[in-house]
PANUVO-856264 format. One record per residue (C-alpha): residue number from 1; residue in three letters; x, y negated, z negated. Coordinates in steps of 0.5 Angstrom, whole numbers. Layout:
<rs>
<r num="NUM" residuo="ala" x="X" y="Y" z="Z"/>
...
</rs>
This chain:
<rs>
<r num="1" residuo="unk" x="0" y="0" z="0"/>
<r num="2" residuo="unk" x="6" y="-5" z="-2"/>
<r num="3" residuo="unk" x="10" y="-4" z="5"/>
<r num="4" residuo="unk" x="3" y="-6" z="9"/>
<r num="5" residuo="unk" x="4" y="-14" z="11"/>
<r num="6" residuo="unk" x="-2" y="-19" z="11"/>
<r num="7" residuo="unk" x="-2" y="-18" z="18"/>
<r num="8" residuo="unk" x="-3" y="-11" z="19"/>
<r num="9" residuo="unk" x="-8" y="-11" z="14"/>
<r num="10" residuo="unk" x="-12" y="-16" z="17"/>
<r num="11" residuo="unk" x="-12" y="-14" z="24"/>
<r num="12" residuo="unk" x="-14" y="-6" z="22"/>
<r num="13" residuo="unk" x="-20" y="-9" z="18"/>
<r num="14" residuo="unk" x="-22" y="-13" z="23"/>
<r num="15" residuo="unk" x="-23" y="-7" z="28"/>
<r num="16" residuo="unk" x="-26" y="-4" z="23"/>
<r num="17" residuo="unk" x="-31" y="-10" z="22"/>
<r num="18" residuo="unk" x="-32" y="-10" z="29"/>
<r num="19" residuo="unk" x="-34" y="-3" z="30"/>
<r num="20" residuo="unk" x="-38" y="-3" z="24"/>
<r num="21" residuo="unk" x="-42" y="-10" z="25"/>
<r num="22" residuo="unk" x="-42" y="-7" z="33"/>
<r num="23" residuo="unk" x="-47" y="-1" z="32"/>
<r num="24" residuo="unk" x="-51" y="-5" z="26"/>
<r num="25" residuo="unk" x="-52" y="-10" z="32"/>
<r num="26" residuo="unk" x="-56" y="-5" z="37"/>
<r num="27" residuo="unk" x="-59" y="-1" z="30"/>
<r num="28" residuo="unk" x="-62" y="-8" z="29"/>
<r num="29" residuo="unk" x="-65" y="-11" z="35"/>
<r num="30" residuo="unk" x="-66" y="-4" z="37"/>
<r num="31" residuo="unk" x="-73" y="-4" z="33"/>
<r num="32" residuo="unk" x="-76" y="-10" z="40"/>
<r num="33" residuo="unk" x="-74" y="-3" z="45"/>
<r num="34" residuo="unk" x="-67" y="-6" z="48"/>
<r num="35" residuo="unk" x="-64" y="-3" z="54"/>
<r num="36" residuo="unk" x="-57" y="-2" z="55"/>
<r num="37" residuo="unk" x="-55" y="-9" z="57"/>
<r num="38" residuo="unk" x="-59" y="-12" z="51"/>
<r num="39" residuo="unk" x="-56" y="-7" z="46"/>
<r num="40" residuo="unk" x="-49" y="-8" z="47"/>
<r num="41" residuo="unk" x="-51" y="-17" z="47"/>
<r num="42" residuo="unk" x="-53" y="-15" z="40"/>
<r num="43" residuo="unk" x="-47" y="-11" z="38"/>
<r num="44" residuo="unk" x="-43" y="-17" z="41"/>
<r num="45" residuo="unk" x="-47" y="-22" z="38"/>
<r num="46" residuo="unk" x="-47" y="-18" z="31"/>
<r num="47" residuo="unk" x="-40" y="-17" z="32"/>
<r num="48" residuo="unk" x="-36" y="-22" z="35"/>
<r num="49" residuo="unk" x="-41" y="-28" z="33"/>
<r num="50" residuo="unk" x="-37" y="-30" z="25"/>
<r num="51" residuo="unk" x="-31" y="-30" z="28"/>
<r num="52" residuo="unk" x="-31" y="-34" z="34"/>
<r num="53" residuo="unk" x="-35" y="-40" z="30"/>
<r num="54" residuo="unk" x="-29" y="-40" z="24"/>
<r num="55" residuo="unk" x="-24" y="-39" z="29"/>
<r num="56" residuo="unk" x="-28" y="-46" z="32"/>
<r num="57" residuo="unk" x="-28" y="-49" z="26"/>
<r num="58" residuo="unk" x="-20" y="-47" z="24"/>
<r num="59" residuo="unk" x="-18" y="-49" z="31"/>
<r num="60" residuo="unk" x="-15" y="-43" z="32"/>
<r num="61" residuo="unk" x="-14" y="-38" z="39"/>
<r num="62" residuo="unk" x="-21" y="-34" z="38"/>
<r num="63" residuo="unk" x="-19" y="-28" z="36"/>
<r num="64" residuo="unk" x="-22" y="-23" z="41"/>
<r num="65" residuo="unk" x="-19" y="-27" z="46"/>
<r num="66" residuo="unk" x="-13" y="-27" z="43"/>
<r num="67" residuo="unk" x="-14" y="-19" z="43"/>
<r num="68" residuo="unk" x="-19" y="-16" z="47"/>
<r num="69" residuo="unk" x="-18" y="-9" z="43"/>
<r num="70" residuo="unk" x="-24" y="-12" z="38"/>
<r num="71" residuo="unk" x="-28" y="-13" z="44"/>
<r num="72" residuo="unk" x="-27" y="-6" z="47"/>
<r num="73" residuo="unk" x="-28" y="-3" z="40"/>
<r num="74" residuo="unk" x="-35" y="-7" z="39"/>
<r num="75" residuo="unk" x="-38" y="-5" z="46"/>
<r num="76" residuo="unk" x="-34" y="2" z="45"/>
<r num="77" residuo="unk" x="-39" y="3" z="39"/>
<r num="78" residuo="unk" x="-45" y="-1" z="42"/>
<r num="79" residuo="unk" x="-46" y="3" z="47"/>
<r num="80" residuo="unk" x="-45" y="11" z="43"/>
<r num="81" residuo="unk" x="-49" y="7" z="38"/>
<r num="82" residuo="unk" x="-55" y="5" z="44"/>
<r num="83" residuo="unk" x="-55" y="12" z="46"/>
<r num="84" residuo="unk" x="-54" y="17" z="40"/>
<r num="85" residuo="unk" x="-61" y="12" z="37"/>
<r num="86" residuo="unk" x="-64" y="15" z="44"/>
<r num="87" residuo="unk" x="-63" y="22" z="42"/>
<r num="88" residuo="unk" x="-65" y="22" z="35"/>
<r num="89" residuo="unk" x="-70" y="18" z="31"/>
<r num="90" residuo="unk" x="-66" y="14" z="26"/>
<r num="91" residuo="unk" x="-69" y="12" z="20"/>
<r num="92" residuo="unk" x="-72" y="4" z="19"/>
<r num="93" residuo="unk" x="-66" y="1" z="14"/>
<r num="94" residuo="unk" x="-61" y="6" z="17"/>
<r num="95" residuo="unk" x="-58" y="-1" z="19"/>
<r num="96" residuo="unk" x="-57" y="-4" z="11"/>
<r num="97" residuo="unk" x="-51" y="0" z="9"/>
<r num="98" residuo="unk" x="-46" y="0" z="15"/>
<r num="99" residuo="unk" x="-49" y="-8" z="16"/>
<r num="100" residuo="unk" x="-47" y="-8" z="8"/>
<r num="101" residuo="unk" x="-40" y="-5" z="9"/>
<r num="102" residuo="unk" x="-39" y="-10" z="17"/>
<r num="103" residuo="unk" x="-41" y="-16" z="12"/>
<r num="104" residuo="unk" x="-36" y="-14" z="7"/>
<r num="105" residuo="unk" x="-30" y="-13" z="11"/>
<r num="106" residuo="unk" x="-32" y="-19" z="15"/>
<r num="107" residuo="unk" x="-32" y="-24" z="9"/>
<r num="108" residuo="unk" x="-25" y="-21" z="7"/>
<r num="109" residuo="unk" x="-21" y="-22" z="14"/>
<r num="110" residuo="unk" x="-26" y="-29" z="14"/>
<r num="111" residuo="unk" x="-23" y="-31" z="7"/>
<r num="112" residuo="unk" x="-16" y="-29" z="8"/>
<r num="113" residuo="unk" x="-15" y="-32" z="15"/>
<r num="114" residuo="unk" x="-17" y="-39" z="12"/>
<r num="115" residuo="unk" x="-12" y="-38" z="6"/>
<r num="116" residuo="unk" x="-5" y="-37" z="11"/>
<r num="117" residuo="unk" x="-9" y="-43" z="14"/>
<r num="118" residuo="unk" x="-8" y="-46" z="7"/>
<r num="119" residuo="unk" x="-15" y="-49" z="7"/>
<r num="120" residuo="unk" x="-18" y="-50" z="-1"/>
<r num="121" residuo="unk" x="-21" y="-45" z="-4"/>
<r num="122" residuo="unk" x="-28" y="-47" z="-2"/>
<r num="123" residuo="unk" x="-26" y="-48" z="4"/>
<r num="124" residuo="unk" x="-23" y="-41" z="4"/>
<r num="125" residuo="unk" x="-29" y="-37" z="1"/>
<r num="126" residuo="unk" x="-34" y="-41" z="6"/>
<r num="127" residuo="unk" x="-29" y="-39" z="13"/>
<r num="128" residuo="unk" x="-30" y="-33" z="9"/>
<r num="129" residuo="unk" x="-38" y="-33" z="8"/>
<r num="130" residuo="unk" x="-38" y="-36" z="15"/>
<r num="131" residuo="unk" x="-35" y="-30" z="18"/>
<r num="132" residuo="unk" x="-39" y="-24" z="16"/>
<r num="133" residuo="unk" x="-46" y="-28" z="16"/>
<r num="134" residuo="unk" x="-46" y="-32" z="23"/>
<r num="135" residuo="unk" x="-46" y="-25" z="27"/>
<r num="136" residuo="unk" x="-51" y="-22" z="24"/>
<r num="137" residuo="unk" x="-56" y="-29" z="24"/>
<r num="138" residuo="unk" x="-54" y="-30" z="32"/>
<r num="139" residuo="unk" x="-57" y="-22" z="33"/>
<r num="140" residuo="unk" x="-63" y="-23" z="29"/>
<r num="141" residuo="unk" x="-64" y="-30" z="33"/>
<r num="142" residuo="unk" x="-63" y="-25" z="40"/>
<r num="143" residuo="unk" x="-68" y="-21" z="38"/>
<r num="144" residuo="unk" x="-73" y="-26" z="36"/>
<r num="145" residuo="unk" x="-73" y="-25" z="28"/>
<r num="146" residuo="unk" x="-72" y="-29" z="22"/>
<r num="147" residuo="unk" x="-65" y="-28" z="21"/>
<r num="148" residuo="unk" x="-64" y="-23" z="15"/>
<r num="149" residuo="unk" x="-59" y="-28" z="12"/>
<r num="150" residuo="unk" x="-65" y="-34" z="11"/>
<r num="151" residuo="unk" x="-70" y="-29" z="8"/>
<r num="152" residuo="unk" x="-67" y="-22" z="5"/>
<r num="153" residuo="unk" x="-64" y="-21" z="-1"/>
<r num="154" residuo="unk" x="-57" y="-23" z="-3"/>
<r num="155" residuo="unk" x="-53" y="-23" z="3"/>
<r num="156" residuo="unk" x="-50" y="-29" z="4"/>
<r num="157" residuo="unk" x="-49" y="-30" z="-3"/>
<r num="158" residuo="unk" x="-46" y="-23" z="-4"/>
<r num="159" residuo="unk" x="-40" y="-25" z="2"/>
<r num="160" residuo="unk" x="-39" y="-32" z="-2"/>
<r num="161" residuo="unk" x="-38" y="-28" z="-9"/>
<r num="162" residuo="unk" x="-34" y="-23" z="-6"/>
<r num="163" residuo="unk" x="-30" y="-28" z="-3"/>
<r num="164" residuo="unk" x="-29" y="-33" z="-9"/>
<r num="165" residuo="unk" x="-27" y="-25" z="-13"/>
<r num="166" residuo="unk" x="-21" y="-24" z="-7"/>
<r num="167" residuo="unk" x="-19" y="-31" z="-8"/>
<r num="168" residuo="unk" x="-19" y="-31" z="-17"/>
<r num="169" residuo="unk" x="-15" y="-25" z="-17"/>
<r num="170" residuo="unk" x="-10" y="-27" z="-11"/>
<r num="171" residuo="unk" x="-9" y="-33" z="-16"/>
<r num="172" residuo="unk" x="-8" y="-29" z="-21"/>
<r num="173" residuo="unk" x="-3" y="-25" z="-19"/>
<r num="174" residuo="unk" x="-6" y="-19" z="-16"/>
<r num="175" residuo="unk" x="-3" y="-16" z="-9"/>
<r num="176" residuo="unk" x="-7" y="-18" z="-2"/>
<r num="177" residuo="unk" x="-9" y="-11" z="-1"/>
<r num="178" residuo="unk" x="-11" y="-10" z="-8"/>
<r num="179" residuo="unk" x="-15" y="-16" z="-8"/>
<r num="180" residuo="unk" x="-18" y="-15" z="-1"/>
<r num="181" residuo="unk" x="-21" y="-9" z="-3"/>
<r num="182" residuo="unk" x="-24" y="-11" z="-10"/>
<r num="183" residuo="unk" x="-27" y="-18" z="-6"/>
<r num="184" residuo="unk" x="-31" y="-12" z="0"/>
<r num="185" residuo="unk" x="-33" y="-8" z="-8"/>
<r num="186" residuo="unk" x="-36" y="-14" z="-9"/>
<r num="187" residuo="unk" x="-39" y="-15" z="-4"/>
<r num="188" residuo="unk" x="-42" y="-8" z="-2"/>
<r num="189" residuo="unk" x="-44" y="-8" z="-10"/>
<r num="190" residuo="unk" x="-48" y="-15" z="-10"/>
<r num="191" residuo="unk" x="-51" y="-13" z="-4"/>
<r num="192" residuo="unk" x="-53" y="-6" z="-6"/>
<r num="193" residuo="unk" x="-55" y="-8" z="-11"/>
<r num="194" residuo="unk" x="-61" y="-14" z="-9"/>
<r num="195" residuo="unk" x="-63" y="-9" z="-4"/>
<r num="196" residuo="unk" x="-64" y="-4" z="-9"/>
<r num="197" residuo="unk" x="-68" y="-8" z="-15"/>
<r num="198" residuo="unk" x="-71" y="-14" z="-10"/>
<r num="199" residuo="unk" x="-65" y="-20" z="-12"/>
<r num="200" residuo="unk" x="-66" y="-26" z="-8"/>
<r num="201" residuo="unk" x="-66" y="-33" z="-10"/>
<r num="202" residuo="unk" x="-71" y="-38" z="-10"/>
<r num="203" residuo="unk" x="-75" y="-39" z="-4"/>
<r num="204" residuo="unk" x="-78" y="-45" z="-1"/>
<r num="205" residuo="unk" x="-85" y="-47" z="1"/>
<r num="206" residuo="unk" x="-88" y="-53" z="2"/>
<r num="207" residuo="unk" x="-95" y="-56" z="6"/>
<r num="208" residuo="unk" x="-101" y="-51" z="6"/>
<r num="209" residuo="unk" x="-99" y="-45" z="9"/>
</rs>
């Protein structure tokens, strides 16, 4: 674990993000009965969407046309995704799990790619949250949802402390690696939680409706 640099850490992470988030993506909007070319714009979206933004935000080469292998890996699971769903039925929220693990995996790479930018810690943490919710706001959009982000439980706020969590310990004397992976525990651990008991913050409605 100690011979792995940040770099390695990241781009392995990222790939598997990229898969992860790649397959949530058809598995989502595969409830409006896509075809194969709208199951891989979802995958895409999903995927690749958080990314593009915080590398926007940063001024940075966006990172799957800096290396096309994210982008290979997200078609390559959109597409085995879209034709295992055609053969066998799968489950409504067989999405929530992985689409916690793509959210997790984002939030980390997301935060750690605003540290080596030596953004603030806020600043870090929202680069993070930004990376791992974006995708999946953009796929619901494509699919003509209310993104699952605005009205779910925790999920935005799930990246955000797990977030913060990586970038205490980081403070705290704690390896990237370590952290990185206490910061997806977090994650994955707040999100299924929410899901499980119904957690979500308060709610706005206004006017009559």
């Amino acid at each position: 674990m100690h011979g792995i640099s940040v770099d390695t850490l990241l781009y392995g992470l990222g790939i598997a993000a990229s898969v992860v988030c790649g397959a949530t993506g058809v598995l989502e909007a595969g409830r409006k009965h896509i075809d194969l070319f709208g199951a891989i714009t979802a995958g895409i979206a999903a995927s690749l969407g958080g990314g593009t933004v915080r590398d926007l935000l940063l001024d940075r080469k966006v990172f799957w046309i800096a290396d096309q292998t994210y982008l290979i890996a997200t078609i390559a699971a959109a597409v085995m995704t879209f034709f295992l769903a055609r053969r066998w039925r799968l489950p409504a929220k067989l999405f929530l799990l992985p689409d916690a693990m793509g959210l997790a995996l984002f939030t980390v790479v997301g935060t750690q790619i605003g540290l080596q930018f030596q953004t603030p810690w806020l600043v870090a943490s929202l680069m993070g949250v930004i990376t791992g919710v974006f995708g999946g706001l953009l796929r619901d959009v494509l699919a003509n949802e209310m993104p699952l982000v605005f009205t779910s439980e925790l999920y935005a706020t799930a990246a955000w402390l797990g977030a913060v969590a990586m970038i205490v310990m980081q403070e705290l004397g704690l390896g990237y690696v370590a952290s990185s992976f206490l910061g997806m525990g977090v994650v994955i651990l707040i999100r299924l939680a929410a899901i499980r008991w119904h957690i979500t913050l308060p709610s706005l409605k206004t006017g009559n409706s």
